[in-house]
C-alpha positions as CSV (number, residue, x, y, z in Angstrom):
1,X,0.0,0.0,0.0
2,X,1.3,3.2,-1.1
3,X,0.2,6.8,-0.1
4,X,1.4,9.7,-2.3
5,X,1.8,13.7,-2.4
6,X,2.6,15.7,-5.3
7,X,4.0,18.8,-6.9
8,X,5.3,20.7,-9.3
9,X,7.7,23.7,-8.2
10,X,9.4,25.9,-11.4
11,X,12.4,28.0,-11.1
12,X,14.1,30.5,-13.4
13,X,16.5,29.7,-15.8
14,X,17.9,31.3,-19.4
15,X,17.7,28.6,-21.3
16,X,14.6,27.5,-23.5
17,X,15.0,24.2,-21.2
18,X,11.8,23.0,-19.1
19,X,13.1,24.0,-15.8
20,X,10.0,22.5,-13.9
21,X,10.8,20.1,-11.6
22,X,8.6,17.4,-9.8
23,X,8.5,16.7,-6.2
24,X,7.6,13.7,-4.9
25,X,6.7,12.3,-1.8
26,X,5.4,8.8,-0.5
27,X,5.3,7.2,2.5
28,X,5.2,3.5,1.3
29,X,5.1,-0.3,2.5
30,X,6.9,-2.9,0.6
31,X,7.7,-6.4,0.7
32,X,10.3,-9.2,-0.1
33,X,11.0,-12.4,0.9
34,X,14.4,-11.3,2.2
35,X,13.2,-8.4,4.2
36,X,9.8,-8.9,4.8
37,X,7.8,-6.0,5.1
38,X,8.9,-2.7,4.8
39,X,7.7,0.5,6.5
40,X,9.7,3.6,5.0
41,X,9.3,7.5,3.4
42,X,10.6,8.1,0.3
43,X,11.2,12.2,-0.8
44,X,12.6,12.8,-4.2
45,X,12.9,15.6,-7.0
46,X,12.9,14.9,-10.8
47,X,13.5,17.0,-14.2
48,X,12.1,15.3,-17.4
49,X,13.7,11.6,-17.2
50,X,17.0,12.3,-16.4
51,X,18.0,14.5,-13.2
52,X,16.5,13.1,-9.7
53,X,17.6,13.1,-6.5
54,X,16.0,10.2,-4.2
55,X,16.4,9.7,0.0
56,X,14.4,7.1,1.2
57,X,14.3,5.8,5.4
58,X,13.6,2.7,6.0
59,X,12.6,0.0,8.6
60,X,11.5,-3.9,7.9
61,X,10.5,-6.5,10.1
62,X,12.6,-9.0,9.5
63,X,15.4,-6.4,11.7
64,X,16.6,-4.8,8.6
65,X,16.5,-0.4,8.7
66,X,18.6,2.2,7.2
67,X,18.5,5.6,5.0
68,X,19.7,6.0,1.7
69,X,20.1,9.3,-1.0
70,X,20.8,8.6,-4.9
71,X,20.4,10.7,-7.7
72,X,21.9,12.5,-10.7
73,X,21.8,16.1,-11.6
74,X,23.8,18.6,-13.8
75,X,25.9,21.2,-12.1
76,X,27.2,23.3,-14.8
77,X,29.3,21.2,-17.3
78,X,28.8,18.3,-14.7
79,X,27.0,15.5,-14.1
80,X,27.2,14.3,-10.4
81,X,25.8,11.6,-8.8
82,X,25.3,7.8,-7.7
83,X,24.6,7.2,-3.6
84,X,25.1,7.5,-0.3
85,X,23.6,4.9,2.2
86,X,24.1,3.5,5.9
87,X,22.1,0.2,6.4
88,X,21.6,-2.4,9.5
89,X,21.5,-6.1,7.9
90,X,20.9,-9.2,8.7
91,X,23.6,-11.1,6.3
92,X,23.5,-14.5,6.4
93,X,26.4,-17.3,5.4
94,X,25.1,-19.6,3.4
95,X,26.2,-23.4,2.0
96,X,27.4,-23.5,-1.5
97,X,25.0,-26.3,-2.5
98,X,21.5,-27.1,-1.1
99,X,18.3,-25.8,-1.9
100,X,17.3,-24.2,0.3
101,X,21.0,-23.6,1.0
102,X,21.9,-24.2,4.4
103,X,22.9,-21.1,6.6
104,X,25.9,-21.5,8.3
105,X,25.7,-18.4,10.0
106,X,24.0,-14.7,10.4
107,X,24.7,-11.6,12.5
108,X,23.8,-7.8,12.5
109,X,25.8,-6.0,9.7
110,X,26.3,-2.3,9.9
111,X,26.9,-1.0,6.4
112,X,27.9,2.3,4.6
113,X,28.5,2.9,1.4
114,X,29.7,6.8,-0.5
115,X,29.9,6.5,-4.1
116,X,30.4,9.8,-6.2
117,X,31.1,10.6,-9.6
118,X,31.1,13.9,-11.6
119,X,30.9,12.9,-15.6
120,X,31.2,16.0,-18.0
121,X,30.6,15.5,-22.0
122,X,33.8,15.0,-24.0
123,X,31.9,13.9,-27.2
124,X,28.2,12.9,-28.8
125,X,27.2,10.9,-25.4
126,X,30.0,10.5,-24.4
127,X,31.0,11.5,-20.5
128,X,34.1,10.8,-18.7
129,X,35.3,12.1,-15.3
130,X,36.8,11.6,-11.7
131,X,34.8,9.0,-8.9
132,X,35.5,8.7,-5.2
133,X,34.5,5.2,-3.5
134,X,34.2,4.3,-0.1
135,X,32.8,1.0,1.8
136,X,32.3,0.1,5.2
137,X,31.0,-3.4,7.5
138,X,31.5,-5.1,10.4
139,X,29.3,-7.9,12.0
140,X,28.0,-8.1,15.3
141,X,26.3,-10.7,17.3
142,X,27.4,-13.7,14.9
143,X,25.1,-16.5,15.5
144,X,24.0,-20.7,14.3
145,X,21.4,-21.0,12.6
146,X,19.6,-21.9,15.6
147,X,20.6,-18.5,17.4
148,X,23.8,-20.4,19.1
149,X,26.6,-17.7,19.6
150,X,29.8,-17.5,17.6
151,X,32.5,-15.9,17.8
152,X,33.4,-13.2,15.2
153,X,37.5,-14.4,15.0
154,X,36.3,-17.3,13.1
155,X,34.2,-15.2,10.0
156,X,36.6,-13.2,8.3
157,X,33.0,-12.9,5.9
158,X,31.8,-10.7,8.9
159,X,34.9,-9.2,10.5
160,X,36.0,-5.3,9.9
161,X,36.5,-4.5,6.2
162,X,37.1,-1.2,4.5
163,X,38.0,-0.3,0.9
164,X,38.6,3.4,0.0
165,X,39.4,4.0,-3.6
166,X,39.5,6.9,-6.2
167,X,39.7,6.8,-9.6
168,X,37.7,7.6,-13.6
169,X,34.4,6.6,-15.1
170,X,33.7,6.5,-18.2
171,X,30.0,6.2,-19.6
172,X,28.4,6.3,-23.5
173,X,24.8,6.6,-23.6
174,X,21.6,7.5,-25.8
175,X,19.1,6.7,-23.4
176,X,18.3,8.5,-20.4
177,X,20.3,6.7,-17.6
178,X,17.5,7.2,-14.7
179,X,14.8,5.6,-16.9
180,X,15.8,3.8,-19.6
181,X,13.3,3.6,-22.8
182,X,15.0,3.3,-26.3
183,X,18.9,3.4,-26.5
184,X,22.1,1.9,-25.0
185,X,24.2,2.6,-22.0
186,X,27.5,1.4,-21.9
187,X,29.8,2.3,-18.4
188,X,32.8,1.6,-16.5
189,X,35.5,2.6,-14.2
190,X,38.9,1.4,-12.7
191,X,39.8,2.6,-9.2
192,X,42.5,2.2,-7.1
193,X,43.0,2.7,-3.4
194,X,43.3,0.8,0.5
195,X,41.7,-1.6,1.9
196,X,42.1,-2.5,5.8
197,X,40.5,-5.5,7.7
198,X,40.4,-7.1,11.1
199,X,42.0,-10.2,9.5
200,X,44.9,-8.2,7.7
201,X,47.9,-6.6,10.2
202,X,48.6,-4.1,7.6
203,X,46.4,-2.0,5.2
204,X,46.5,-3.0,1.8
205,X,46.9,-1.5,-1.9
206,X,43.5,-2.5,-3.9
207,X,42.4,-1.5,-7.5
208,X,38.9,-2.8,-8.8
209,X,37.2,-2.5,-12.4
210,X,33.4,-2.8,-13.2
211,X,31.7,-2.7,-16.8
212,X,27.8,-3.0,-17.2
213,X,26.2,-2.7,-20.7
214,X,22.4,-2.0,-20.8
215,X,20.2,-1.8,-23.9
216,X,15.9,-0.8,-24.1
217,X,14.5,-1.9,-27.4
218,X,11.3,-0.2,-28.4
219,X,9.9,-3.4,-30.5
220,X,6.3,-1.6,-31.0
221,X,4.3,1.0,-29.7
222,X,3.7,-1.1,-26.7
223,X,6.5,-3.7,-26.0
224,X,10.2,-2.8,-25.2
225,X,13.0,-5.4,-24.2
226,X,15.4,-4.2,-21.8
227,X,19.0,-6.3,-21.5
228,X,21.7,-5.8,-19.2
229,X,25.0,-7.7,-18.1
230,X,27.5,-6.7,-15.7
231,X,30.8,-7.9,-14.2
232,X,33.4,-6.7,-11.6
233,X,37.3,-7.6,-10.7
234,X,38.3,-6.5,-7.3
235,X,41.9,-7.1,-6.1
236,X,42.3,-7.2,-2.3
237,X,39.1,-6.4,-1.3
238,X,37.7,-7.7,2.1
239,X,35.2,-10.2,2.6
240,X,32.6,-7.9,4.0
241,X,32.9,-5.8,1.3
242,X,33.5,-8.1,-1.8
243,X,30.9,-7.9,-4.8
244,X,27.6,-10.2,-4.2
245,X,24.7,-11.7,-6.3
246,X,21.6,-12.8,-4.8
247,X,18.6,-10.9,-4.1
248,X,15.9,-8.2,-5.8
249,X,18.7,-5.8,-7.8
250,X,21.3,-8.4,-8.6
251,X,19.5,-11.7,-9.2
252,X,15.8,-12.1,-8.7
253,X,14.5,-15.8,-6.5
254,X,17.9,-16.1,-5.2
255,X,18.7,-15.3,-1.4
256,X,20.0,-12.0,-0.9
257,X,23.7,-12.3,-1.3
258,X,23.7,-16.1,-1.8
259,X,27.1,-16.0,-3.3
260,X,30.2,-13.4,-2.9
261,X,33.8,-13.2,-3.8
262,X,36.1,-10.3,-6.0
263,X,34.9,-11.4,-9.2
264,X,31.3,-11.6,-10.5
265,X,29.0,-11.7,-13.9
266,X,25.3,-11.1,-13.9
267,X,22.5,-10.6,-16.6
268,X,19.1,-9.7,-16.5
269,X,16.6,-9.8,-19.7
270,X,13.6,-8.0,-18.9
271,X,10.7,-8.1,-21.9
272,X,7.8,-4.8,-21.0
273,X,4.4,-5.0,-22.4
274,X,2.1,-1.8,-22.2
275,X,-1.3,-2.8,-20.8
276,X,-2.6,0.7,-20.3
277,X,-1.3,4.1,-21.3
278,X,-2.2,7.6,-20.0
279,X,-4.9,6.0,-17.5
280,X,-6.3,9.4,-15.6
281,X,-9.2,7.7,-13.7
282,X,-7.2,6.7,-10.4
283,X,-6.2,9.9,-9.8
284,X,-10.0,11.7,-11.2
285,X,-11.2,10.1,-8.6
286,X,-8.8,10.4,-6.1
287,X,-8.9,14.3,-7.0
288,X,-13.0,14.4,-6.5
289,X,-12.0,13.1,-2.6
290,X,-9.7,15.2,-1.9
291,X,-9.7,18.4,-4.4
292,X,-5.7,19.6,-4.2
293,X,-4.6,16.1,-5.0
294,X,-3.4,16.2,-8.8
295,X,-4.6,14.5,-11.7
296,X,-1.8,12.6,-13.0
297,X,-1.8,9.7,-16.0
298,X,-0.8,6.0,-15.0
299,X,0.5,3.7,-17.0
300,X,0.2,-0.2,-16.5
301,X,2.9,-2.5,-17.7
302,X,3.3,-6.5,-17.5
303,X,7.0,-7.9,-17.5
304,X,8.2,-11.4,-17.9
305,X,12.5,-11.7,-16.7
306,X,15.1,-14.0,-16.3
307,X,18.4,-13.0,-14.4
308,X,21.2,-15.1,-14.0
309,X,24.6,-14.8,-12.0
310,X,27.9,-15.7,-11.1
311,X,30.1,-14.9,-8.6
312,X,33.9,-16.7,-7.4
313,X,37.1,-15.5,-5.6
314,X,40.6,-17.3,-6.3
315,X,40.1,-18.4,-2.7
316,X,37.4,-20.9,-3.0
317,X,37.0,-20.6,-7.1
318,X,33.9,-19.7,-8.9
319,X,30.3,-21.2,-7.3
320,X,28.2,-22.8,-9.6
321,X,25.5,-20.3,-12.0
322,X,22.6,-18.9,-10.0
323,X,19.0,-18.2,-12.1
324,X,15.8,-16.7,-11.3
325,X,12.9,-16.1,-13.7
326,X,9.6,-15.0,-13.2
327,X,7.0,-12.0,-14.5
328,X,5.4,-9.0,-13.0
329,X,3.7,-5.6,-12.9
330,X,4.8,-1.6,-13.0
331,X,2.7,0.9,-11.9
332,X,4.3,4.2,-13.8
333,X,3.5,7.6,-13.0
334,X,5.3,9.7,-15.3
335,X,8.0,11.1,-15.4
336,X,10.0,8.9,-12.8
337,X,7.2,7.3,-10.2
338,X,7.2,3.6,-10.3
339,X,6.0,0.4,-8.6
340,X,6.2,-3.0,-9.1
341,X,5.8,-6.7,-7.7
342,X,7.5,-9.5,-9.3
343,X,7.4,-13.2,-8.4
344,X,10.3,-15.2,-9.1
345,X,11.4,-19.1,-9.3
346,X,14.8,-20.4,-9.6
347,X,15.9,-24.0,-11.3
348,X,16.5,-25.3,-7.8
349,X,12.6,-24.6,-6.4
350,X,13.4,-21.6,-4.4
351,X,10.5,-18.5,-5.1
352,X,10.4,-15.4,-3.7
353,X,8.2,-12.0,-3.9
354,X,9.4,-8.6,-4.3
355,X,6.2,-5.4,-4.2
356,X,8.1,-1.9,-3.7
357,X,9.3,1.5,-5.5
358,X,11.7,1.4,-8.5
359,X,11.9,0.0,-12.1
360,X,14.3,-2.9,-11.1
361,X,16.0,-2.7,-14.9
């Protein structure tokens, strides 16, 4: 259940450019099988399709809670953005094999994450420029499965890690990179930095490199593909920090982070029919209730997916290919308001049920 507020502010500006920009606010519930449910607010400001800026708060039942603020927007010749979040997780350690896999152990992760870029145009869609990373965990309270204490010496998954790292991104586009609807996005960027850990005397040199690829395919006036694929190398990264797949953004019916390690591959194929286009009786009616509500057009679409991932580390070599397939429903209030629920399978039997805000592309 989602409740919503709207409005449009304008300011000045020289250019012949729409300068009016949407406010958004919505304090929501949503659901997954990893989290449960989840009570949270979300504010955000968007400009056409391409400049937001998002901070959501958040709380679930299952323990998890945290506060998060992502965007993009154009200062000058610059484009900065990406995220800045602090969460408190349950992470679990599961069994490579089994299904359901086995949980080895769990505690209470505190997490933060900074990650800034500033891209400036160097050619046609072309932008390039400097990016400062910056990761943070530590486990407490490591526990069995059956709430048995542990003792944190013997997880070096959970123990202290840290990676700080600067370095250049790189990103070709003809699509918007908030929502995209016809074009290609291609990105990637090399850092280099330390890395400190509980488990290490001495901090570290690290350098990591990530690529993703993503392509939206108008096939009619009511059916669009979207493809993505995505890998990352990290060097000396520490286990509480290293790359993951598992869960609703990386890879859909799998637990969240079922599988980590410094390298990993994913792919999502994501096929959007329109059902309904520029639907205006929700909001009609919800405007004859309460008058200063706006009228704004909804759009309906149905999605069937199929994700798949892999992730290894030269300690313990490459787990075995995850999957997860299933089909859905967006909710799209224009220009960058969207909901969906997807339910999801994987090969081994394992479902799960994701209902929340965001286009998960």
């Amino acid at each position: 259940m989602v409740f919503t507020l709207f409005n449009s502010i304008s300011y000045s500006s020289e250019s012949n450019v729409d300068s009016s920009w949407t406010v958004l606010g919505a304090p929501y519930v949503s659901y997954s099988s990893d989290y449960g449910f989840v009570f949270g607010l979300g504010l955000g400001a968007a400009q056409g399709n391409d400049k937001f800026v998002a901070l959501t708060m958040n709380l679930a039942t299952k323990g998890n809670y945290g506060i998060g603020v992502r965007g993009e927007v154009k200062l000058g010749k610059w484009r900065v953005g990406r995220e800045i979040n602090y969460y408190r997780l349950r992470r679990y350690l599961y069994s490579p094999t089994g299904s359901p896999p086995d949980t080895l152990a769990k505690v209470k992760m505190d997490q933060f994450k900074l990650h800034l870029s500033a891209l400036t145009a160097v050619a046609k869609n072309l932008e390039i420029g400097p990016e400062l990373y910056y990761s943070y965990a530590k486990g407490r309270e490591p526990q069995t499965k059956n709430d048995l204490s542990l003792s944190l010496d013997s997880l070096p998954e959970f123990q202290l890690g840290t990676d700080f790292m600067v370095g250049a991104r790189g990103r070709y586009r003809t699509v918007s990179p908030v929502r995209p609807m016809n074009g290609m996005l291609l990105e990637t960027g090399i850092r280099v930095g330390r890395t400190t850990s509980d488990y290490k005397t001495n901090p570290e040199i690290n350098f990591a490199v990530d690529a993703r690829a993503m392509l939206a395919r108008k096939i009619s006036s009511r059916i669009r593909i979207y493809l993505r694929g995505e890998g990352e190398y990290q060097y000396r990264t520490p286990h509480s920090v290293r790359a993951f797949i598992g869960g609703e953004q990386t890879l859909r019916g799998q637990p969240d982070r079922r599988d980590f390690g410094r390298r990993k591959v994913l792919s999502r194929a994501q096929l959007h029919v329109n059902l309904i286009h520029d639907w205006l009786f929700p909001s009609q009616f919800v405007n004859r209730v309460i008058p200063f509500a706006p009228v704004q057009p909804l759009e309906i679409e149905a999605i069937a997916f199929h994700d798949a991932g892999i992730a290894g580390d030269p300690d313990c070599g490459w787990r075995r290919t995850r999957h997860g397939y299933g089909a859905g429903l967006r909710f799209i209030v224009p220009p960058e308001l969207i909901f969906h629920i997807d339910y999801a399978i994987t090969p081994e039997g394992l479902s799960a049920v994701y209902f929340g805000a965001g286009a998960t592309l």
